[in-house]
Backbone as CSV, one residue per row, in Angstrom:
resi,resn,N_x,N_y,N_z,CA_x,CA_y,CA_z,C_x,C_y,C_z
1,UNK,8.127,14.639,-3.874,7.683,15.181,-2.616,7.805,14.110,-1.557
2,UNK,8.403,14.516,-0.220,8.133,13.493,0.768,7.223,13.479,1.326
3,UNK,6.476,12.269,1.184,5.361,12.154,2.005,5.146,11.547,3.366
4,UNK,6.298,10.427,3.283,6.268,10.189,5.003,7.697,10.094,5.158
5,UNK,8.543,10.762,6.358,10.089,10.326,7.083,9.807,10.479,7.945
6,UNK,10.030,9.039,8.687,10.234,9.155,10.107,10.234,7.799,11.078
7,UNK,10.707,7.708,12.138,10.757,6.231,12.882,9.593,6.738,13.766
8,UNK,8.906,5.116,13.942,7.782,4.950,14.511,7.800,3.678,15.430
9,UNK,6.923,3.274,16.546,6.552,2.230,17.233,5.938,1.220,16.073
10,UNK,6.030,0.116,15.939,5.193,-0.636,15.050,3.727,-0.758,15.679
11,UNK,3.196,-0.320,16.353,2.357,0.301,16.893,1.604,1.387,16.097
12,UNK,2.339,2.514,15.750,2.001,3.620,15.365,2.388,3.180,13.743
13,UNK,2.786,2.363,13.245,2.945,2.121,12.173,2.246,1.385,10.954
14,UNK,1.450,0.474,12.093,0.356,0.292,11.862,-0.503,0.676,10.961
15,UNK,-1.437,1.486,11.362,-2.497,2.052,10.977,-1.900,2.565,9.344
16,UNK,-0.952,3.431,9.926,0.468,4.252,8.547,0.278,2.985,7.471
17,UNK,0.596,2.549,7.668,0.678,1.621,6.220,-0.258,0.673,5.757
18,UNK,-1.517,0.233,6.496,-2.601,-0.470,6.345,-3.573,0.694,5.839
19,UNK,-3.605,1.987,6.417,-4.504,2.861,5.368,-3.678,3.210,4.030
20,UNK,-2.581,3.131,3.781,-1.888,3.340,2.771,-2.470,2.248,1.181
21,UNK,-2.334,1.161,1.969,-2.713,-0.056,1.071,-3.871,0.103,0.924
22,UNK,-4.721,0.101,1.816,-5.699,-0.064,1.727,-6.782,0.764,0.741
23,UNK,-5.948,2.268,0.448,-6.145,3.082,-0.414,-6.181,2.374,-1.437
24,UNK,-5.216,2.261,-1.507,-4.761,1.598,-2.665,-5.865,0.062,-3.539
25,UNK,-6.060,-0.483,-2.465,-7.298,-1.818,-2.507,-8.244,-1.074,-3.200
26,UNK,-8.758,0.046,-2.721,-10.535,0.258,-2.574,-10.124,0.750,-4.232
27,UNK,-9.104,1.682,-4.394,-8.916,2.205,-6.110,-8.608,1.116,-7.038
28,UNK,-8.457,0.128,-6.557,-8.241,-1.086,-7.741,-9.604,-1.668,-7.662
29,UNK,-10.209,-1.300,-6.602,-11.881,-2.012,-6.335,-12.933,-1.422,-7.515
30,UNK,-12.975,0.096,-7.364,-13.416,0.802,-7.585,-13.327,0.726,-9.244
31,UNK,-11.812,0.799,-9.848,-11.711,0.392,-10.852,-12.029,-0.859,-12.043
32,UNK,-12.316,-1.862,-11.037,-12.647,-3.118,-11.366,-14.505,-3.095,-11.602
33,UNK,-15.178,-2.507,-11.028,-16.480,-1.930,-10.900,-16.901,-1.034,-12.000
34,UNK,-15.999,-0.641,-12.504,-16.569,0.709,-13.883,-16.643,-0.472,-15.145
35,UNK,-18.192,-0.339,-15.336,-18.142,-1.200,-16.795,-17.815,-0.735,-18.235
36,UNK,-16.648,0.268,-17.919,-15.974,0.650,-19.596,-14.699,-0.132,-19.203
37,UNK,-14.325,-0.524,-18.621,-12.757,-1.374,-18.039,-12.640,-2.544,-18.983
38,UNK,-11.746,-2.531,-19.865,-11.783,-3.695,-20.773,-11.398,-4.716,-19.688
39,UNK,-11.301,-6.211,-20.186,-11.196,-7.521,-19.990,-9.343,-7.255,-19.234
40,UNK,-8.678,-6.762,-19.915,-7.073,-6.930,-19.524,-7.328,-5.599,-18.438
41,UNK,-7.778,-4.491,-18.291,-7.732,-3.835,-17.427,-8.144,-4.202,-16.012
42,UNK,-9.194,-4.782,-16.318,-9.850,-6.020,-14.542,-8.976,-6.632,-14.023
43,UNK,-7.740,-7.388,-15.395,-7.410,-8.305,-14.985,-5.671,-7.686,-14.198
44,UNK,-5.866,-6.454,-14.596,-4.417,-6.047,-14.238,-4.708,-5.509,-12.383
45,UNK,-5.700,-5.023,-12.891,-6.019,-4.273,-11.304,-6.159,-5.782,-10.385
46,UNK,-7.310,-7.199,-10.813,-7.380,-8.086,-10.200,-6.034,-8.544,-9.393
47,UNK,-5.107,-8.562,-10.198,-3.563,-8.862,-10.006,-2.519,-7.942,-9.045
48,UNK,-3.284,-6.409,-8.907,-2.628,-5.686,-8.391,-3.530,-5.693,-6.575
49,UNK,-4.792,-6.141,-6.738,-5.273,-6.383,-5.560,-4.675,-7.441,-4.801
50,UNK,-4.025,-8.442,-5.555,-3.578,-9.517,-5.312,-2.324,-9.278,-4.178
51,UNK,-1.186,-8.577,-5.043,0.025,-8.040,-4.847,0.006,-7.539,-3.598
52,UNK,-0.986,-6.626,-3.762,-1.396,-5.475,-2.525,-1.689,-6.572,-1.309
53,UNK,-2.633,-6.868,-1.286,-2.880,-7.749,-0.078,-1.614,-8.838,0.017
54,UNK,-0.977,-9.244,-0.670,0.413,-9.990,-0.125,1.105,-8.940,0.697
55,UNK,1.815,-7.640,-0.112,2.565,-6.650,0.461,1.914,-6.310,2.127
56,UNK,0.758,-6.330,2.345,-0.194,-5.805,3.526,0.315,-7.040,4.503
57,UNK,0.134,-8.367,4.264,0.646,-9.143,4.656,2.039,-9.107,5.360
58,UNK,2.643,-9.066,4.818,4.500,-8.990,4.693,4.507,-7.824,5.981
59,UNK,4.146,-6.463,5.577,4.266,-5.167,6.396,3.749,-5.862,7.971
60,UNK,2.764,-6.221,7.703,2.221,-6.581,8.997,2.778,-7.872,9.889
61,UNK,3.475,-8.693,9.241,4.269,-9.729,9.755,5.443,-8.859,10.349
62,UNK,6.028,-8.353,9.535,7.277,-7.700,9.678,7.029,-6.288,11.105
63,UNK,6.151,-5.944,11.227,5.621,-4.719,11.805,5.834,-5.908,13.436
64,UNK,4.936,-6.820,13.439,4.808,-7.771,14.735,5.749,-8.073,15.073
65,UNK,6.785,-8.614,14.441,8.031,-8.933,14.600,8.937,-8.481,15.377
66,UNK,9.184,-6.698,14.839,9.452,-5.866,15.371,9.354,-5.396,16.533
67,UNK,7.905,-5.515,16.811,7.471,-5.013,18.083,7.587,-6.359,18.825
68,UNK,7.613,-7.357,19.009,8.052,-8.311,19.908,9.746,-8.218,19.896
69,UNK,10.347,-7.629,19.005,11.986,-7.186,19.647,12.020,-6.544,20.282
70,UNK,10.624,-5.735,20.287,11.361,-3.774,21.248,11.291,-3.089,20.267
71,UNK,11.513,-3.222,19.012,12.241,-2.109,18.143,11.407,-1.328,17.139
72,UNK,11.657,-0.233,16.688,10.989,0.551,16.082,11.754,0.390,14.579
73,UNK,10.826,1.199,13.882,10.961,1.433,12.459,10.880,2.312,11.772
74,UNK,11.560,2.926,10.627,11.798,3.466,9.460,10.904,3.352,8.812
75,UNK,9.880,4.773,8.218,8.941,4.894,7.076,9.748,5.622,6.378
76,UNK,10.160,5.480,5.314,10.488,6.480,4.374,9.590,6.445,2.856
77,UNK,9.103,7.373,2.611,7.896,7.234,1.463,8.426,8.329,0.307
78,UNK,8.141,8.775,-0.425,8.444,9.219,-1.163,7.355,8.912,-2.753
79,UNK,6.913,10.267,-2.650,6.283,10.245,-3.983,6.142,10.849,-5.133
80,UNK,6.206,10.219,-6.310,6.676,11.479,-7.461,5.467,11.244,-8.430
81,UNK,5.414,12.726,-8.557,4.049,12.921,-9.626,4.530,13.744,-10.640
82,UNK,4.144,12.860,-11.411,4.367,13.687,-13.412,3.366,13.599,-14.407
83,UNK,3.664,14.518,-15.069,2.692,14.413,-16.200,3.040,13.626,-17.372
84,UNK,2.165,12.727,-17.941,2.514,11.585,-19.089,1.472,11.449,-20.101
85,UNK,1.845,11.908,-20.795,1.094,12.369,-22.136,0.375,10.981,-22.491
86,UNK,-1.056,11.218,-23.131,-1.506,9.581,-23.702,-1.747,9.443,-25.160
């Protein structure tokens, strides 16, 4: 399913991809907080909070950048959901 196409102001792009991550933060938070989470599960999410806040980083360098050229940007998102047996 597409979930986001489209060019934006890095302005308007903003917000677009800092609530994106940020989703993303609070569910690795959240996960890290449930005390049935084994020892390697903390430590995977710990690692993925990590990642995340680099990537948030990067977007947002790259986003400033942009907008001190003038120039706008390309979201293209795309998300696929399946079912995976356990």
């Amino acid at each position: 399913m597409k979930v986001m196409n489209g060019r934006f102001n890095p302005e308007e792009a903003t917000p677009i991809l800092t609530g994106i991550i940020n989703a993303k933060l609070q569910h690795h938070a959240r996960k890290i907080s449930l005390h049935d989470q084994t020892e390697e599960g903390i430590k995977a999410s710990e690692n993925r909070i990590k990642q995340l806040e680099e990537d948030l980083r990067q977007s947002l360098r790259f986003l400033r950048e942009a907008a001190q050229r003038g120039s706008r940007v390309d979201i293209d998102g795309v998300l696929t959901i399946r079912e995976v047996p356990q």
